[in-house]
N, C-alpha and C positions, 0 to 999 in steps of 0.2 A: 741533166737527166739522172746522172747519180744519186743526186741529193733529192728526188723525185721518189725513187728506190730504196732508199735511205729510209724518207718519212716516213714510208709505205711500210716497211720492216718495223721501224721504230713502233706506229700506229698497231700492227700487228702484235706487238709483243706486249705495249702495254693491255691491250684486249685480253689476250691471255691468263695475263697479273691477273688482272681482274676478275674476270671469271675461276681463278682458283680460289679465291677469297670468300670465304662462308662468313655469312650475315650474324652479326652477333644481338641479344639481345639483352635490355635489361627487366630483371623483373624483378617488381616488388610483394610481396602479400601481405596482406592486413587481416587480423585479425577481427573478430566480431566487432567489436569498440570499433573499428577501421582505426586501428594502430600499428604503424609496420612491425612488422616480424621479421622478414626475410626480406633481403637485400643481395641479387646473382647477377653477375654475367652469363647469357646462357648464346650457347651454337644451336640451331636445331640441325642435327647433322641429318644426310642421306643414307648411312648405313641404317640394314635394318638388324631387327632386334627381335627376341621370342619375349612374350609376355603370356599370363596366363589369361588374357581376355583376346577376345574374335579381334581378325582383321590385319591390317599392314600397322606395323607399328617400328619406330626409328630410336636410335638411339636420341638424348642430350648431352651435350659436351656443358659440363658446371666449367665454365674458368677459372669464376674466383663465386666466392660468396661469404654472405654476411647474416647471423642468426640475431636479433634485435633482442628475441626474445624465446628462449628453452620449449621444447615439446611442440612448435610447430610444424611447419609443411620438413618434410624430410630430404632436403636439397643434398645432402649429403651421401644419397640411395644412389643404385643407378636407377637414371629416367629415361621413360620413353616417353613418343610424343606421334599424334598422327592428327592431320587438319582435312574432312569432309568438308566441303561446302561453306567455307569462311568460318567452320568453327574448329577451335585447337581443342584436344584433349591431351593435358602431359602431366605426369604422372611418375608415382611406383608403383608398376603393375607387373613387375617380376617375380613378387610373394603372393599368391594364389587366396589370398586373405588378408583382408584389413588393408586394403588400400589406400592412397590417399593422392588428391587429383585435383587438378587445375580445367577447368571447363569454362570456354572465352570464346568471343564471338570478334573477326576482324573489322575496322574501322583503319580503312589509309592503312597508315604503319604500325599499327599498334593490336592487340589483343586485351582485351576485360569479361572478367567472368566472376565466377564462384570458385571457390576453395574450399573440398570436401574431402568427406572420408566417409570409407560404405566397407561393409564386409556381408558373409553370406546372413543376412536375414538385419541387419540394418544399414543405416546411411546417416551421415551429422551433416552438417553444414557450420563449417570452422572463420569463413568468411570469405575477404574479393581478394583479387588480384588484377595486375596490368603489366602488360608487356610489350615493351617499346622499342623500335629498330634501333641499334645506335647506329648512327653516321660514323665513320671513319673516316 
């Protein structure tokens, strides 16, 4: 009966582990050519965050990252990030102008979209992105 109570402890604690463990991701972005640029480990953490656009918006935790290529997506900002409806928007939208942003639509475990940049009275289109669960 011990060892009954035992597992049941054990079973309990690794549940726990587990659920403190926030989901990491990877992400790439490519440039217009679809040339990688940017190479991140990314957390989409639950803390929220002020941005100067509407709406619930979260922090991103960058782990590690990797710039392929100069004057790209600006992984290096702080990001936020918020998902409606199976789509992510994440982003620097802390600076109230000249944004620049990640827009992807979910598939399974992963995200792909468009990689932009918009300020009051334009918008470019810099290229795609994807972002994939890692397994642990």
């Amino acid at each position: 009966m011990k060892l009954f109570y035992f597992f049941l402890l054990l079973l309990g604690f690794n549940f726990f582990v587990n659920a403190e463990q926030q989901e990491q991701w990877k992400l790439n972005i490519f440039d217009k050519n679809n040339n990688l640029s940017v190479v991140a480990m990314i957390i989409l953490t639950e803390s929220p965050t002020s941005t100067c656009l509407d709406g619930e918006w979260f922090d991103v935790d960058v782990k590690e990252a990797k710039k392929v290529q100069e004057a790209q997506f600006p992984v290096e900002s702080q990001l936020s990030y918020r998902i409606n409806n199976e789509t992510l928007v994440l982003g620097r939208h802390n600076r109230c102008d000249s944004y620049a942003q990640l827009i992807g639509t979910l598939s399974k475990n992963s995200f792909s979209g468009e990689y932009s940049a918009f300020g009051l009275g334009w918008s470019k289109s810099l290229g795609t992105f994807n972002m994939t669960k890692v397994v642990l």
